[in-house]
N, C-alpha and C positions, 0 to 999 in steps of 0.2 A: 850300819846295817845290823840293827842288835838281833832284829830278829830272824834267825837264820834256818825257822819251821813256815811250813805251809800253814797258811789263814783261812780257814773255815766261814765259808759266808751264811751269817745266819741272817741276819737283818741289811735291808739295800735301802737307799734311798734316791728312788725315779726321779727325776724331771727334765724334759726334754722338749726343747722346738721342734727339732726334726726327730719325728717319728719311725724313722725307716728302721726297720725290723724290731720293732719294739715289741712289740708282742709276741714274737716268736722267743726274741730274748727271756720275756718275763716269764713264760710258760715254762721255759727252762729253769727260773730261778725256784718255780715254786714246784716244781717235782724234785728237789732239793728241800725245799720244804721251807725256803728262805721268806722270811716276812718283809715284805714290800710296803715301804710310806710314800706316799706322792701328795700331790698338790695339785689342782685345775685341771687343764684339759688331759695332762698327762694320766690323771688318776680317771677320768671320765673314760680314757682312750680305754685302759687296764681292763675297767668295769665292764664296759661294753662288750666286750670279750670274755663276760665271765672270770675275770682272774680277780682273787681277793684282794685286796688292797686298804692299806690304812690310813689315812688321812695324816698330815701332819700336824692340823690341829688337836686329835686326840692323844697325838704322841708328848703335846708339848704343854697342851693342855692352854693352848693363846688361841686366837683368831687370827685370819691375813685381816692384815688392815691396809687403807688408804689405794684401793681399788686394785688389790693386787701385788702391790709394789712391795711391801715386806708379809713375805712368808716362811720362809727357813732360816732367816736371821733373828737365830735363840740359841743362848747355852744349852739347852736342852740337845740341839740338831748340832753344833757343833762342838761343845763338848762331848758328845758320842762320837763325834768321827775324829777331834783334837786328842785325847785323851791317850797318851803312852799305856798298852798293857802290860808290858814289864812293870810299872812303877805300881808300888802298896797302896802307897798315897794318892794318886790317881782315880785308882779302884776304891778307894775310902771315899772321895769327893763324890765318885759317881752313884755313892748307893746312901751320899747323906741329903743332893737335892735330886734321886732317883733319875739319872742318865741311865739310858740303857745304850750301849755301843753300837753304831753303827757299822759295817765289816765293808761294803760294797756303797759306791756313789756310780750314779749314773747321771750326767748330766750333760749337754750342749745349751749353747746361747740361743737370744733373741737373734734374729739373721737380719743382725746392722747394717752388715755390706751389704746385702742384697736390697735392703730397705733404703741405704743412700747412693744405691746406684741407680732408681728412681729418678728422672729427669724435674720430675714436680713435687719431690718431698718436699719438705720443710723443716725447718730445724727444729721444732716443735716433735714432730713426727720422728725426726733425728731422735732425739734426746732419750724420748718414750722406749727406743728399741734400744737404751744401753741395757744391757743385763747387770743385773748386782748382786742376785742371789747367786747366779750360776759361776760365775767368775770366784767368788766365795767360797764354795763349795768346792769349786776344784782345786783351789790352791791348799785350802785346808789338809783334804784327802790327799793329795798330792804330798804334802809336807810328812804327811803321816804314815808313807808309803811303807813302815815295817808293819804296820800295824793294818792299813785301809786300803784296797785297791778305787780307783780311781778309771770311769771309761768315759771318753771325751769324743768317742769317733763310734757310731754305730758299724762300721767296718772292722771295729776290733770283737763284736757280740759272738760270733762263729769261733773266734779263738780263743775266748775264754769261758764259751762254752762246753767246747772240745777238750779245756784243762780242767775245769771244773767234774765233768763226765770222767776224767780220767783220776782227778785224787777224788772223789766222793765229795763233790762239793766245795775244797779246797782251792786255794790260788797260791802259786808257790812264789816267793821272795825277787827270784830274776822277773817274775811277769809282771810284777808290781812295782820294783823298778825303772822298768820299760814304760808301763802304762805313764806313769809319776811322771816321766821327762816328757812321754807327748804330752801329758795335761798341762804342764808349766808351759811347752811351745803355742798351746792353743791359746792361754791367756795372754803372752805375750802378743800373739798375732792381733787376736781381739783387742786388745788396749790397744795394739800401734794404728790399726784400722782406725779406732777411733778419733787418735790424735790427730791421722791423717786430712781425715776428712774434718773436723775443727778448724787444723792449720789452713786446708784448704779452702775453707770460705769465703777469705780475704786474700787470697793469692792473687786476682787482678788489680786487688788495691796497694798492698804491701810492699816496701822496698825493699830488693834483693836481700837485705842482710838479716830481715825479717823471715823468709822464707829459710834463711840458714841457720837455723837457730842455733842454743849450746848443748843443745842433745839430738841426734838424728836418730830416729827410730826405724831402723830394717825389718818387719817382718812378711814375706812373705811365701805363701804355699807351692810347696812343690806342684809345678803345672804336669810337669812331662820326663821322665828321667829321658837323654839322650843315647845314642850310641855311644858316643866318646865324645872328647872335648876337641881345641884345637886340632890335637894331631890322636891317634887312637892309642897311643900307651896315656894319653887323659882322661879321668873319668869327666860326665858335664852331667847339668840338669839343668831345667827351665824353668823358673820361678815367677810367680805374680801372674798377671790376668793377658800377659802376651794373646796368648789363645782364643781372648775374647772379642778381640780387634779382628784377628789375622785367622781366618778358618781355611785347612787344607780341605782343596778338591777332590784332589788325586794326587797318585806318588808315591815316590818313596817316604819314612818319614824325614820329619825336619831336622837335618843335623845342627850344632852348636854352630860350622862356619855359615849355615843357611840364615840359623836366625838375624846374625850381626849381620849376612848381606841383603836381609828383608829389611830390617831395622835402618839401616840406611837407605834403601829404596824406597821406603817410605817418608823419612824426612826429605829425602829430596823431591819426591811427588808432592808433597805436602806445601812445598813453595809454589807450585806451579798449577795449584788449583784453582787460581784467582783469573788463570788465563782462561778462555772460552774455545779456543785450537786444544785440541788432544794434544798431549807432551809423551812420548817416550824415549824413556833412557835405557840405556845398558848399562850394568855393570861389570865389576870384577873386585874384588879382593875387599869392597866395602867404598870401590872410589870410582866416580863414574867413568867410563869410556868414550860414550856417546848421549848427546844428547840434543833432542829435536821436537819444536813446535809445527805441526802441520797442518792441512786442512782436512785430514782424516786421520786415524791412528795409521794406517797402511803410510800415508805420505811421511807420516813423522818418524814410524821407523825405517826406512827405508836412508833417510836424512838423518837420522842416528847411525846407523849400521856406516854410511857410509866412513865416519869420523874416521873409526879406527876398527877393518873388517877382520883383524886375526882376535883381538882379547874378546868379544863375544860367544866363544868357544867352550861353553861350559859355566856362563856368565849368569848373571841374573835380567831377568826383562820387567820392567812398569810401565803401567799406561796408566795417565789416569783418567782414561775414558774405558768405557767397556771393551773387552777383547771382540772384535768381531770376526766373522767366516777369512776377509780379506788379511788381515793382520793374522789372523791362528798360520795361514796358510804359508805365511814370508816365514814367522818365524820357526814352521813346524821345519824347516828347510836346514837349519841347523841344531849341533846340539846344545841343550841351556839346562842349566839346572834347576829354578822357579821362574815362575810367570807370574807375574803380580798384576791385580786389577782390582777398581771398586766392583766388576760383572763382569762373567764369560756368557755371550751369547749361547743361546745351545746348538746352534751350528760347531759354533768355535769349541765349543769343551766338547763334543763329541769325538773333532777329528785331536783334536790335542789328546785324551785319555789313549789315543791308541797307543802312545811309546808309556811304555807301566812304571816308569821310571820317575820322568820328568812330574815337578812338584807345579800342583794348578794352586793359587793360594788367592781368594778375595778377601778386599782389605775392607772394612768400614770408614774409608777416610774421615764420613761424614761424624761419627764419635770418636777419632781420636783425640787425648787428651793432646794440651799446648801447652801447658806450665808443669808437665815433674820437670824433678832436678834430677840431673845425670851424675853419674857415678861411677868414679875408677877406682878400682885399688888398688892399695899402694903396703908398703910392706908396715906391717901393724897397724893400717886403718885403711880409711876412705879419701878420695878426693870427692868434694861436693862440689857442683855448681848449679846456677841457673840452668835453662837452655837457650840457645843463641837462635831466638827465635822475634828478633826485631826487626818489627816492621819497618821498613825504612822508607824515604819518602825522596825519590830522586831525582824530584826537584830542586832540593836545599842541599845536591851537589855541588862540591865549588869548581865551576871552570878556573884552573890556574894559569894555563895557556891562553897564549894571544887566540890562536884561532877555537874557538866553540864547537862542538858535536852539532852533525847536523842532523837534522829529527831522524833519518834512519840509522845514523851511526848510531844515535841515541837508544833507542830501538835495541840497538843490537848491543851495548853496552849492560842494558839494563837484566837481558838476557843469561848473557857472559857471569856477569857478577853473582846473578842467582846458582848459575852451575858451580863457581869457582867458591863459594862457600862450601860446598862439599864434597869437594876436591882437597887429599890429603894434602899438609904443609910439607915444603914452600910450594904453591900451585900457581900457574898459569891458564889459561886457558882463553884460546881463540874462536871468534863466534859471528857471524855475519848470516843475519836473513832467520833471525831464529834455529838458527842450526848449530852446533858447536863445529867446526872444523880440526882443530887439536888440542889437546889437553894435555899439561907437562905439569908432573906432581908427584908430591915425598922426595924431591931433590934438599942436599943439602945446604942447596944455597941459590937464591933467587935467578940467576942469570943462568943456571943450570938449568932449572923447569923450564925457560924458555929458550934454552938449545934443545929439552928433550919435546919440547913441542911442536919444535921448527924443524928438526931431525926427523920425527915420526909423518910431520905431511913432506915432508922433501922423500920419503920415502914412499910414498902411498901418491907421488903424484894430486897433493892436495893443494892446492893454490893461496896461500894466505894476502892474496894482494886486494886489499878494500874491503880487509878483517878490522873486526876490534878486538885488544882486546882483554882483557882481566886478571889485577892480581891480588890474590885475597889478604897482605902484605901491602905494609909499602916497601919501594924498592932502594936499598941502601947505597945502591950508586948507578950513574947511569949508562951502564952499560946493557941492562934488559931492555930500558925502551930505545934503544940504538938497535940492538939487534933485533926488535920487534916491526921498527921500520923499516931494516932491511929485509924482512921474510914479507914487506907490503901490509904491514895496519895502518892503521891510518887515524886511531882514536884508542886510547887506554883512561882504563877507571882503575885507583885502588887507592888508600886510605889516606895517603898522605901520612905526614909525623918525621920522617928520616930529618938527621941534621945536614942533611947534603940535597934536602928539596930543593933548593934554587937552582944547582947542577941535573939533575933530572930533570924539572921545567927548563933549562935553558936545553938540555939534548932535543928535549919533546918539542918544542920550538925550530931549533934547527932544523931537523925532519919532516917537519910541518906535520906535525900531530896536535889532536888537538889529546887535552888530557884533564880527567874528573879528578879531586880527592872526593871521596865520601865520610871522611873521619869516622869512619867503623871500621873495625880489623876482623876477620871470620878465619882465624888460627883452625886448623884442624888436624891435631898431630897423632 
């Protein structure tokens, strides 16, 4: 930081896609008396408003060439804003091929994201909206931050107007600083966008390890700062395009444990949109409680609720049919913390808005993305993966058992399995008639999640006799489908693999079960 005086903005150089408050801004630069260069619409927008402006072609003494594409790419434009003032020699170069110093950049991008969030762009069209000058410009300015302030956010204009008004025109070292680190995070954001959406164009065709390549690119903008994180001595925030999927009704705002339990109410809604029955689930803590296929959302929660009636208590609700008057009504009956829906009837969000608390949220199912890669971390970096979003086809189940699934155990198998994917590890999960009846999961060890399954309906009076039912696991000995025929199933699906398969087929036989592998594991830890 050599330079440790205020910089006097005599000369700026404009150009901007988004216009927002630009002309108030420049009105301010030139009752300072600061000489403005621009280029294209930005310099047209200036003109139009009576503000004088100079052309970058007179400053540089070239033309744009090649329809646009190169215009501030000249030593003339960034030799003025490169150029150390401290240095002799610097100041020598600039007055032997006459640079005059640049003090002030004002620039934002071509709006790429916004241009390939476009359903029908093209890559063509793609390509057109990379920026080159602007990206340029700001890294420069940025680099030069003792020397050049740099404004990348038309929301910084009011406060560097307000410092400017306060030293006579001046920008002092900390604000230039500041500005410098947002510029660099905007170029980053902007290159990773772009990479993004690149890598992305082949993501249905590509092999996982394509998709993981040797550099993962992180950028995204803060959507939302939160109250607090997990617990409130945590600070959170909410990053990336969450918000554009997922729009609150009503409520309170979205806390940090809301979004992870929206986040997974939606991938688990996400499996069961293929059905034509309404499906609603309950949640809790990110893992489901309840969950129920019916002939109306009203019939499917009701067949949810009953799974397991205490953990609903402050839970999460999805339908993934619209909320209607009859369903608002069951669930207005307890308390929940979100309601997730693709549509709330306006019956239904009427009587729902009356408690000021409870969060209404519709989801877009129909545009959510199905191939990012998820993301944990870990201490000094990221865990990457695909997501465990394969389709599976449950015909090319292997019966290993003498006796076969019979089409409604089938049914009910096929059910069970979609719930028990997203049911935390080791999980269980008992299901008959499109309904879940218990759920046992986050046990340390397989034969646990189904005593805590068989424990919880022996408790609630729930009958597990002519259940199937589900383990997202294979089972490493057979003591789980022993005790699964004694609580009355009568058919289990889960991956197969153990080396003691033969002994769990031989239990599953003796009980007369019948029993799937599907040679897929849906670990969820």
């Amino acid at each position: 930081m050599a330079n440790n005086g205020r910089v006097k903005i005599r000369r700026a150089l404009l150009g901007v896609a988004d216009k927002s408050g630009l002309v108030e801004f420049a009105k301010l630069l030139a009752e300072f008396g600061v000489e403005m260069l621009s280029t294209g619409g930005t310099k047209a927008a200036l003109e139009a408003e009576g503000i004088k402006v100079r052309s970058v072609e007179s400053f540089t003494g070239f033309p744009e060439l090649f329809d646009g594409r190169v215009k501030t790419l000249h030593p003339k434009i960034h030799g003025a804003i490169l150029a150390r003032r401290s240095s002799e020699s610097h100041w020598q170069q600039m007055a032997a091929y006459g640079i005059e110093p640049i003090d002030l950049v004002v620039v934002n991008f071509y709006p790429f994201e916004s241009v390939v969030a476009q359903p029908s762009v093209s890559l063509d069209e793609a390509i057109e909206n990379i920026d080159i000058g602007g990206p340029t410009l700001t890294r420069a300015a940025a680099k030069n931050y003792t020397d050049v302030a740099v404004v990348v956010d038309p929301n910084d204009y009011a406060m560097v107007a307000q410092e400017m008004r306060r030293n006579e025109g001046a920008l002092e070292l900390k604000t230039r600083w500041v500005l410098a680190r947002k510029a660099f995070r905007h170029v980053a954001q902007y290159d990773a966008a772009i990479a993004r959406y690149l890598d992305g164009l082949k993501a249905g065709e590509e092999a996982d390890e394509d998709l993981l390549g040797p550099e993962l690119l992180l950028a995204f903008r803060r959507a939302k700062e939160l109250r607090y994180g997990e617990n409130p001595h945590q600070k959170a925030a909410l990053y990336g395009d969450f918000l554009s999927f997922v729009h609150q009704l009503h409520g309170k705002e979205l806390s940090y444990n809301n979004v992870l339990d929206i986040n997974c109410a939606i991938a688990l809604a996400q499996d069961f949109l293929r059905y034509d029955q309404p499906m609603v689930a309950i949640l809790k803590h990110n893992t489901p409680c309840g969950v129920a296929l019916g002939q109306s959302a009203l019939d499917a929660w009701h067949k949810a609720f009953a799974t397991d009636p205490d953990s609903p208590f402050g839970g999460i609700v999805v339908s993934t049919h619209p909320f209607d008057i009859e369903l608002a009504k069951a669930v207005d009956q307890i308390f929940t913390e979100v309601l997730l829906a693709p549509s709330f009837e306006p019956q239904a969000l009427e009587l729902l808005r009356r408690k000021r608390d409870r969060r209404l949220v519709q989801v877009d199912f129909d545009r959510l993305p199905r191939a990012e890669i998820e993301l944990r971390k870990v201490v000094g970096g990221v865990l990457a993966q695909t997501p465990d979003n394969l389709e599976e086809d449950p015909s090319r189940w292997r019966v290993v058992t003498r006796r076969a699934p019979t089409a409604q155990e089938m049914e009910a198998l096929k059910f069970a399995w979609i719930v028990c994917k997203h049911v935390k590890s080791n999980a269980v999960v008992f299901a008959a008639d499109g309904r879940t009846l218990a759920v046992g999961g986050g046990a340390t060890a397989r034969v646990e999640a189904v005593h805590v399954a068989c424990d919880k309906a022996a408790r609630l009076n729930i009958s597990l006799k002519g259940s199937v039912m589900a383990s997202e696991a294979f089972f490493p000995f057979a003591d789980g489908p022993r005790l699964a025929a004694q609580a009355g199933a009568t058919a289990i699906v889960q991956p197969g693999g153990s080396v003691r398969d033969a002994e769990v087929i031989a239990a599953a036989d003796e009980n007369g079960l019948a029993m799937l592998f599907t040679g897929v594991r849906h670990f969820r830890h």
